[in-house]
N, C-alpha and C positions, 0 to 999 in steps of 0.2 A: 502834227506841227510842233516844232520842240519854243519852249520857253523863252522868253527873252528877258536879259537881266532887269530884275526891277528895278522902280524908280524912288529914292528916299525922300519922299516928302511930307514927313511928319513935322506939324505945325504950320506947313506953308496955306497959305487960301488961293482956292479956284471957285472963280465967279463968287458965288455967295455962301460958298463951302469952306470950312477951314478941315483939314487933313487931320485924323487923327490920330490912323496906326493903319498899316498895312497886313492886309486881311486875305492873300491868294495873289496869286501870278498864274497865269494864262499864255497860248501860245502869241497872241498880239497888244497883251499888255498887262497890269496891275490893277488892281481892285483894294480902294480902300475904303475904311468905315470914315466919315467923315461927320459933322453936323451943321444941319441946316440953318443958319444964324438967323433967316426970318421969319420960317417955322416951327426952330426949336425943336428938330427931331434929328434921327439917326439918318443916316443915308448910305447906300454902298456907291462908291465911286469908282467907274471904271476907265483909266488913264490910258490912248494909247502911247506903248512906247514909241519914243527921242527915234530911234533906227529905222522905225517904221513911217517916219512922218515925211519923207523924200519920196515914198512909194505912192503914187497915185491909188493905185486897184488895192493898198494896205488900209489907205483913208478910209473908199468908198464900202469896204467889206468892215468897216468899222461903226462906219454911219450905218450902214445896210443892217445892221445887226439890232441896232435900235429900234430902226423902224420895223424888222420885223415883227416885233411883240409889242411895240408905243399903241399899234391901234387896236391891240389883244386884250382883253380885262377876262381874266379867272383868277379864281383863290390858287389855285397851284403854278401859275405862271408872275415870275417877279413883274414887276409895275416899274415904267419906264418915266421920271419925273422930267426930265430937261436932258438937253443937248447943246453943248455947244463947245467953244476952243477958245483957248486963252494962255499967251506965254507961248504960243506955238506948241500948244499940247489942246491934242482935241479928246473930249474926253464925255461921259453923259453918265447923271445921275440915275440910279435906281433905287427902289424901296431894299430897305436893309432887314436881310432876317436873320433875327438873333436863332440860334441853334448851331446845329454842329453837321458836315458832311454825312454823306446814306452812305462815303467809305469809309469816313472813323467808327462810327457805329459799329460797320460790318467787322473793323480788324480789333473792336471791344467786345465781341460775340463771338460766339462758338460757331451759330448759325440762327437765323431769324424765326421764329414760331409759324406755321402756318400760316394760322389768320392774319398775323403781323405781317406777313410778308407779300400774301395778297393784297391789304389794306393800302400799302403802299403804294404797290403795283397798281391799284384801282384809281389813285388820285396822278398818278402820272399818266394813267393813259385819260383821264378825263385832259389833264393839260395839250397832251397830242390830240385829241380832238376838236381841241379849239386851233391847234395851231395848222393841221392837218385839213381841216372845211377851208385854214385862206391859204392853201396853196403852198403851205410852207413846211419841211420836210426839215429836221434836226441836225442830224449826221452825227451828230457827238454825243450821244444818251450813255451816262456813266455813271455809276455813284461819286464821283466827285463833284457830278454838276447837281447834283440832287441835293438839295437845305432839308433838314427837318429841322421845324421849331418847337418851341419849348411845350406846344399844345399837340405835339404829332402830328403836324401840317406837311406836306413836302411840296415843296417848290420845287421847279424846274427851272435852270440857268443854263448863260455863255449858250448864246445862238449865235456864235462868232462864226460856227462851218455851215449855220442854217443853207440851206436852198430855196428859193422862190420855185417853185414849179412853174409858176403862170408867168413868169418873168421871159421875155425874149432873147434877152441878151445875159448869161450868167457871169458870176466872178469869177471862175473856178475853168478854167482849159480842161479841155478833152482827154482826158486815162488821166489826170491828176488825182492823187489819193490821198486822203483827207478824211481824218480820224486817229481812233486810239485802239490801234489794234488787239486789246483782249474783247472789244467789243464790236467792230467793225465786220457789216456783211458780205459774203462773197462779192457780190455784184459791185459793192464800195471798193473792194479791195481792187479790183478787175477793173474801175473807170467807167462800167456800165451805167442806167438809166437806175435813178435812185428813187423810191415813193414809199406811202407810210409803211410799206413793209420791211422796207430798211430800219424805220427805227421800232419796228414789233420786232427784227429779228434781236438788235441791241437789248428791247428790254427783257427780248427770253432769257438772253446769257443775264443779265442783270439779276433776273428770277432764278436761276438755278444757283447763283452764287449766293443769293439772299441765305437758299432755304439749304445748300451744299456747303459753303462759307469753303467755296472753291471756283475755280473759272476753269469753264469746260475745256478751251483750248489754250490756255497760256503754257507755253515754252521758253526757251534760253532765251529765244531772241528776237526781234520785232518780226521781220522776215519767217522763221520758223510757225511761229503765230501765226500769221497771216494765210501760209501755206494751209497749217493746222481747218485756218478756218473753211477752206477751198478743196481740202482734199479729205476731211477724217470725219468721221461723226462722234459726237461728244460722249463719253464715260457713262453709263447710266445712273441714273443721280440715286439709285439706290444702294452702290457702292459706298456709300456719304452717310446715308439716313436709310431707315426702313417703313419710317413712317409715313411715306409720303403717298399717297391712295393712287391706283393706277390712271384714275382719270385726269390729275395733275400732271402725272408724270407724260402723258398723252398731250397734253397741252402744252406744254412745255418743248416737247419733242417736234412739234408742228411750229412753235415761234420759231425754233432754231434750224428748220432743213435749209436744207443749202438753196435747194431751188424756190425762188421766191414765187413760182406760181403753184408751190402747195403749201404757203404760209400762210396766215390770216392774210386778208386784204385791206382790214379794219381793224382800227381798235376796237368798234362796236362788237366785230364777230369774236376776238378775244376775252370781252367783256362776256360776253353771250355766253362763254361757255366757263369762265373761270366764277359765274354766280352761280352753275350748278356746283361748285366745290365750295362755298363759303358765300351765303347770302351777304351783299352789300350794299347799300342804300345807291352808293353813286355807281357801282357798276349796273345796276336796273334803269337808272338812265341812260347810260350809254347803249348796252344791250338793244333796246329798240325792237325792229325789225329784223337783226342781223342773224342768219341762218345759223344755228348751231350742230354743231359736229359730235361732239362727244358726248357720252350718255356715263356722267360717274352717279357711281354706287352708292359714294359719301357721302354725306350735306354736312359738313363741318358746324358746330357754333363758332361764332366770332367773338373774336376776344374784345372787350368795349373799348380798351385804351386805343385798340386799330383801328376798329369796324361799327361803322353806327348801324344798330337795328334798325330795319327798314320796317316798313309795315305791311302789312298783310301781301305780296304778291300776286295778280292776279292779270291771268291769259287777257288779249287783245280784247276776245268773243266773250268770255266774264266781264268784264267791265263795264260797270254802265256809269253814261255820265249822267251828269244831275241837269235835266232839263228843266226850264221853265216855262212853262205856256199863260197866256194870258186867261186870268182868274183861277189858275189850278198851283197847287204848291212842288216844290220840286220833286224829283220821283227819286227814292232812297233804295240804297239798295238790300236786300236782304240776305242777311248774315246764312243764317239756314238753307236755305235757297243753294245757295252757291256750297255749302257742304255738303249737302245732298247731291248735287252736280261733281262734285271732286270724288267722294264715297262711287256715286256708280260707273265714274269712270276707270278708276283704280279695278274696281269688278271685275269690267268689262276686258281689260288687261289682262289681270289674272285668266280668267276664262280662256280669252284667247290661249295664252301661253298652253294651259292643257290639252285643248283641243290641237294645236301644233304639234307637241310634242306625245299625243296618242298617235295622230298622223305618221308620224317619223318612226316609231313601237312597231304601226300595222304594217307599212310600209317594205321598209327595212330588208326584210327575206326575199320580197319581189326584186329588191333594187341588184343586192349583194346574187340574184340568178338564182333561183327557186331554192328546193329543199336540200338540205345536209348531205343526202344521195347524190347527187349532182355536182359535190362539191371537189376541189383538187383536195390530194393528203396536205394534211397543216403543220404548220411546221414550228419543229421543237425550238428551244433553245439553244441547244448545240448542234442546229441544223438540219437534225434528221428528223421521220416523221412521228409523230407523237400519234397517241394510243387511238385507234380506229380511224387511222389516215388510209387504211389500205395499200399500207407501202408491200413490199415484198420483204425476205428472211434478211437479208444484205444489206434492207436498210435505204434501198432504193425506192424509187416510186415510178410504178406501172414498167416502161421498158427500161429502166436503167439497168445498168450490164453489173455494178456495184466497184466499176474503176473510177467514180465520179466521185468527187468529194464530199465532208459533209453537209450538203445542200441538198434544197428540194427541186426534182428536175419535174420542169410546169412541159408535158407533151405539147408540139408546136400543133398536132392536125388536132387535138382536141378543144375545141373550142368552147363547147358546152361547159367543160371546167374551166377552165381557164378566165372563160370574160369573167367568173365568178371572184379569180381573186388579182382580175389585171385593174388596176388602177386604186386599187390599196396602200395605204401607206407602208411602209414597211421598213426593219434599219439593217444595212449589211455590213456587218463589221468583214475587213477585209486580213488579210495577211499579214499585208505592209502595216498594222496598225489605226491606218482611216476608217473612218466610220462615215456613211453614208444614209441620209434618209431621203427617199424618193418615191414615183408611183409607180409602178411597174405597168410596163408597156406592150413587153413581147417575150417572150423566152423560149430558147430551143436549148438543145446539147450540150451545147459549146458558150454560149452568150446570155445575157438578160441585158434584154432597155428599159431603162430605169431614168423617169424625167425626177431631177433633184429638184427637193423642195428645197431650197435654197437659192435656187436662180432661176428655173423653172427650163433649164437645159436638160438635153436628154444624152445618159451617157451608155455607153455600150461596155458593159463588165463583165469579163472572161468565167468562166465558172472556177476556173482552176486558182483563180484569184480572191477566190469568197470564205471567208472563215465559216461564217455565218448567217444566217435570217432568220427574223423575228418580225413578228409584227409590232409596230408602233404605239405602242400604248398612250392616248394623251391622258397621264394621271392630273395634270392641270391647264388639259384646255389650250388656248390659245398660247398664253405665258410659256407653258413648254416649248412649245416648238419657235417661239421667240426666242426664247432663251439658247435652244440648240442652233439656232442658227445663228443668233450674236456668236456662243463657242466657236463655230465651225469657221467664222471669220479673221478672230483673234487667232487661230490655226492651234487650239487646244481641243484634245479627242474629248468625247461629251462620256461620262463615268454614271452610268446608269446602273 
């Protein structure tokens, strides 16, 4: 919604407020700092604009807007004092917070520290969780609506595009679009059914430009943007910084997917998982019961000016409350106790993991189809077969005639070799210059089926087409084949 010119009214008095200076413009009116002449404090005053006061549904989403957060009370959500209209300007007082926007900060920084930027993060979604139990859903989550004050507090403001969920009848018509498109969710952008995962997807982009001091899809143009948001997936935010632990960046990646039914559902389950990256007193409240997903590596310390040390942590089935029975004193819990319980479960983990991965060791030769004897020729780097493959003088393997290129040809009736290396990963670099990683499926003379790890389609690749094959080395695990397969989409050959 674009701006409406503001209104000059420095010095003038509304109700019991004299005007003091204009402090922000909004898309349905001006905001000024003002003082309370019978309480003798500061006040922010939000005026709707003179243009807008002919429109009925401009009113009522004006009033609406108050009421949304008047029967709210949290520390990160502004405090709504009075309401009312006068001089034909309707207009309603709020608490005034001295500080400066979460987007002048961002464009006085490089990029926001870690812990700082969760810290933040963790006091806005406290705010959504209050506002999100009564039914009421944001729409417009920005750093411009976000106050920090002078103690690192951040407020949340302008529930101007709020939604009532539980409300019958909405302000807002059907495919009406309604936000600020570097932050606005597909489903926002599309008219569809909006809830608080619209505003987790807002505060992922908000998180990634915190800690990027970039926005993952802004373009030329609002339209472009919007597109961006609907059709691309965001830059990897380690393109920006290298610091950032994988399991952030994992969380991160899940606020922001397009489709809202595999984004949080909650800010609780958000909270859930960004206190395994940065212990946080108010995300432990949140957190609750909310099922976590990711498993990071890190445990960050917090920096104190963000993040207040929480205390001691401790599982649902750890806790014990302090009972009191009649003539007996409360029952306390014991420190030792419970570190000998953490101690033998860490063990107990460890242990496991060996005993898995001895499994996987014995395993392994049964799985891959008995002994080395049984096995197809292996295959070099340039194709051919490398030293006790049993290829033949030519360079072939078993009937090749040696007019076949250089590839290793997997016999279609032999079976016994073959299951041994069908379904291996394996990379074929081709002629045309593509490079290809897949499972191998079937192979005779002429062809190889090959299901590509990248879409999990199966293609049919000519021999006379193959530079090369090689097996798949993962020297890092999962990340590699991430990584090649983000390459393979930007349509850049992977330089191994």
């Amino acid at each position: 919604m674009s701006s409406v010119p503001p209104l000059d009214m420095n010095g003038q008095s509304l109700g019991g407020y004299t005007i003091l200076e204009r402090i922000g413009a909004g898309g349905m009116g001006t905001v000024y700092k003002a003082k309370d002449r019978d309480l003798d404090r500061f006040v922010a005053i939000k005026v709707l604009s003179p243009v807008l006061e002919s429109d009925p549904v401009c009113i009522e989403r004006f009033k609406h807007e108050a009421r949304s957060i008047a029967a709210l009370s949290h520390p990160n959500l502004m405090h709504i004092y009075s309401v009312g209209s006068e001089k034909g300007l309707n207009y309603f007082a709020m608490e005034y917070v001295d500080g400066i926007p979460l987007s002048k900060n961002l464009s006085e920084k490089k990029h926001l520290p870690l812990a700082e930027a969760i810290g933040i993060t963790a006091q806005i979604l406290g705010a959504l969780d209050k506002v999100h139990r009564a039914g009421i859903v944001h729409r417009d989550l920005k750093p411009g609506n976000i106050m920090l004050d002078r103690d690192g507090r951040a407020v949340v403001l302008d529930f101007g595009l709020a939604k009532d969920t539980t409300a019958t009848m909405g302000l807002t018509g059907t495919g009406t679009i309604m936000g600020t498109p570097d932050y606005m969710a597909p489903e926002q952008i599309e008219g569809e059914d909006v809830g608080p995962f619209t505003d987790v997807y807002a505060l992922g982009v908000m998180l990634y430009e915190m800690l990027a001091n970039s926005l993952p899809f802004h373009r030329k143009s609002a339209v472009a943007t919007m597109r961006a948001h609907c059709e691309e997936d965001a830059p990897p935010i380690t393109n920006y910084r290298s610091d950032i632990p994988p399991s952030m960046r994992a969380i991160i990646t899940r606020m922001i997917t397009r489709e809202p039914s595999l984004r949080y559902q909650s800010v609780g389950a958000v909270a859930s998982d960004l206190l395994k990256v940065c212990h946080n007193s108010q995300l432990e409240k949140l957190a609750g019961d909310a099922p976590a997903s990711i498993s990071p590596k890190t445990i960050l310390k917090s920096s104190p000016s963000a993040i207040t040390k929480p205390k001691a942590a401790l599982t649902k089935s750890q806790s014990v409350k302090k009972k009191t029975m009649k003539g007996r004193k409360p029952v306390k819990e014991n420190p030792e106790k419970l570190k000998t319980g953490h101690a033998q479960m860490i063990i107990g983990m460890l242990l496991g993991a060996v005993i898995i991965l001895l499994l996987i060791v014995i395993l392994r030769p049964f799985r891959r189809g008995g002994d080395d004897r049984n096995r197809p020729p292996a295959v070099g780097e340039n194709g051919r077969p490398g030293k006790g493959d049993g290829g033949d003088k030519n360079g072939g393997s078993g009937n090749a005639s040696g007019k076949l290129p250089r590839v290793t040809y997997l016999p279609e009736g032999d079976n016994s070799q073959a299951q041994s290396v069908y379904g291996l990963e394996l990379r074929f670099s081709m002629k045309d210059g593509r490079v290809l990683l897949g499972l191998l499926i079937s192979a005779d003379e002429k062809n190889y089926v090959v299901e590509r790890l990248i879409d999990g389609e199966r293609e049919t690749i000519p021999v006379d087409q193959i530079e090369s094959i090689i097996p798949w080395q993962k020297k890092r695990g999962l990340e590699a084949v991430a990584e090649h397969l983000r390459s393979q989409m930007r349509g850049r050959r992977l330089d191994r």
